[in-house]
Structure formats: C-alpha cells, structure tokens
N, C-alpha and C positions, 0 to 999 in steps of 0.2 A: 442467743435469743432470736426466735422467729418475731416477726412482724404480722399480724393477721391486717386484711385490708377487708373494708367490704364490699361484697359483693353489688357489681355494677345495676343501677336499677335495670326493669325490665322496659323495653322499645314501647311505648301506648301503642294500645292497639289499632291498624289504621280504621280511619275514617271510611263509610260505607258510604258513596254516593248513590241517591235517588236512582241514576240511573246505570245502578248496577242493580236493585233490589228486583228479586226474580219477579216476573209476573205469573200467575198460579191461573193456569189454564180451566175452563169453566167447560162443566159438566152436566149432562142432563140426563137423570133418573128415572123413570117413569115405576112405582112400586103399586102391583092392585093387591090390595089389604078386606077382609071382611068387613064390614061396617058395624063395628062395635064400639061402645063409649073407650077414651082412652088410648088409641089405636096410632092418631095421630101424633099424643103426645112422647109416646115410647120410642116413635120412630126420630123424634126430633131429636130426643134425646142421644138416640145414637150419633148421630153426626154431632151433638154437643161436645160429647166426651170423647170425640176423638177429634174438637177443635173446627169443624167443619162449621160457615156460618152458612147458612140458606138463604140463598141471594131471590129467590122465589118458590113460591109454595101453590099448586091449583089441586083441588082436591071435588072430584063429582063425580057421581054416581055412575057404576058401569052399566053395557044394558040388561043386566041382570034383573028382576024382581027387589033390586034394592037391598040385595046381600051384599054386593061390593062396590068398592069402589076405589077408582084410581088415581093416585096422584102424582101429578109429575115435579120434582123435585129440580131445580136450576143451584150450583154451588161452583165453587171455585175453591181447588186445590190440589192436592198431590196424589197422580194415581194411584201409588202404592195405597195409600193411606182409603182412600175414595175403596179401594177392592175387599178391604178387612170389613169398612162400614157395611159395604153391599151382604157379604157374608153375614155379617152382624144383624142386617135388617130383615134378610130371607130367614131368620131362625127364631125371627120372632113370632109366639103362636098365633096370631091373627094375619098372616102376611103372606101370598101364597107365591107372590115372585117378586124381584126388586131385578131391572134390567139397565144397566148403561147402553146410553142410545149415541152416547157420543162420539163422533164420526162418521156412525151406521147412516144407513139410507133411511132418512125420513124425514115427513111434514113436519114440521115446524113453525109454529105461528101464535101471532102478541098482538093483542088489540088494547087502546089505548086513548084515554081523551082529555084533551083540551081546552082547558077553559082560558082566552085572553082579551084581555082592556085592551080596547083596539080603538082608535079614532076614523073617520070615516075614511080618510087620506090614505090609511094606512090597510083598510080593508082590503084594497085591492092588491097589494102586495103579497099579502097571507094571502086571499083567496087562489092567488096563481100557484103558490108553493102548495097548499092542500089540495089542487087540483092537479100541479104533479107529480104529489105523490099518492094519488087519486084517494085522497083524504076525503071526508064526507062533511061537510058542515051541518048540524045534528040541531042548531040551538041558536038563532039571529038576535042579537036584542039592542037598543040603541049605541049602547056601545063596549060591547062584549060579542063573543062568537066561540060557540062550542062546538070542538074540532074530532071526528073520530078517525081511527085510521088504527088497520092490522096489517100484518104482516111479518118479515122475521125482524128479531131483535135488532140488528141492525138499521135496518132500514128505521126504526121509529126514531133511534138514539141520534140518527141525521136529521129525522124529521123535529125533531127537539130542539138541536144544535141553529135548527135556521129559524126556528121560532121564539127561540131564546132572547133575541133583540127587541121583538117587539113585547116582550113584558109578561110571561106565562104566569096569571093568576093561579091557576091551579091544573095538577096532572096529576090522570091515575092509571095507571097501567095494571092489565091483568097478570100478569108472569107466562110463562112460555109453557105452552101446550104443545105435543106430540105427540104425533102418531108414526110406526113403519111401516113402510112401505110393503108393497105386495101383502103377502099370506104372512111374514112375521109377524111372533108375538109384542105388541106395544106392552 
C-alpha cells in the first residue's frame, strides 16, 4: 500500500514594499488635431484604453484661421505602451501629428496661482519666497494674497512645498505647455 501525502501549500507571495513600486516616468505630447466637435474626446480615449491617466491637458487654437488646434498632452507611464498610443492617435481622422517631446530640446512652461489666508506677520515671509521665486502678487486683500508664478514644473511644485505652511486656500495650475526649439515641428 502507497501512502499519498499532500502536497506542501504554496510560499505566499512576498510582500511588495512602497519603495520598490516602479515609478512610471512622465511624458509630454504635444498632438495638433483639426478643430472639430469630438476630437478631443477620441483622443482621450485612446490613452484610456490603453490605461494611460492624463496628468494634464492645454488645448488652443494654432495660428491658423481657427482650423486647428494644439494640445499638449502631460502622462506618466511606460514607453512601450506610450508609442502604440502615439501610433494610435496619429491615425485618427482628425489629427495630423502626435509628437513626444520628451527629452527633446524644448520650452517648457506652467503658470499657476495662489490664493492664501495670510496674517499680516506672516506677509512678509511669503512675500520674500514669491519674490524669490520672482512670483508676482496679482491680488492684496486684508487678509489674503493672490500669488502668480510660471515656470517649469518643477520649480512651481517647490514653490507649493514652501507655501504649504502657511495655509494654501486654493491653487490652480494651468498644465505644461511646450514648445521646440529651433525650426522643429512642436
């Protein structure tokens, strides 16, 4: 007579710590499309279905007569995945290029404003950090101060971090606009 025994459970699988989870490298798009009803939703769609979230969206008129218009597109993920959408997006019938600008040579820039509950003590604080980071104060009121300030993403996301103490009522940020340099196509 055999014996059967059973089979040993299987090891759980290990534990994934936070700082092992990849971080997924951020991309920037610039796609000029026709200006037709619709246009923008197809294109969302594409980066939906292939899981892609859109971390910013600026969409205005090229200098064209108002046939087209540009939008540059901010996401974070995997470039394989990012090249398929590209392909995906350029074959759509309204869309006459979709370009990844990302690493290429070019302007880049985010403007952004500030509104914060500020006591007068504390004015002078912020006013020193908006001035260096040559922030503009847009909006004085007894005890509030509307703060504006462009530049590239970075720079605003510091200008946030040191503002963050004293109480940020509200922030709106436009999304990252691009242009390339020299004679390349944006």
């Amino acid at each position: 007579m055999t014996t059967k025994t059973a089979p040993e459970p299987a090891a759980p699988p290990a534990a994934v710590e936070e700082s092992d989870a990849e971080i997924l490298p951020t991309h920037t798009i610039s796609i000029l499309v026709r200006n037709k009803p619709g246009v923008l939703v197809r294109v969302a769609l594409v980066f939906s279905r292939r899981g892609y979230n859109l971390d910013s969206l600026v969409v205005c008129p090229d200098i064209t007569d108002g046939e087209y218009s540009r939008m540059t597109i901010t996401c974070s993920g995997e470039l394989q995945t990012l090249e398929q959408i590209i392909k995906q997006v350029t074959k759509l019938v309204d869309v006459v290029h979709a370009i990844d600008h990302t690493g290429g040579a070019a302007i880049e820039t985010e403007i952004a404003l500030f509104k914060l509950k500020c006591t007068l003590s504390e004015r002078t604080q912020i006013l020193q950090i908006a001035e260096h980071y040559k922030a503009k104060v847009v909006d004085y009121a007894a005890d509030s101060l509307i703060i504006r300030i462009y530049g590239e993403s970075e720079k605003l996301d510091t200008f946030t971090s040191l503002l963050r103490p004293y109480g940020i009522v509200e922030l709106v940020r436009s999304g990252k606009i691009l242009m390339a340099r020299g004679l390349e196509t944006t």
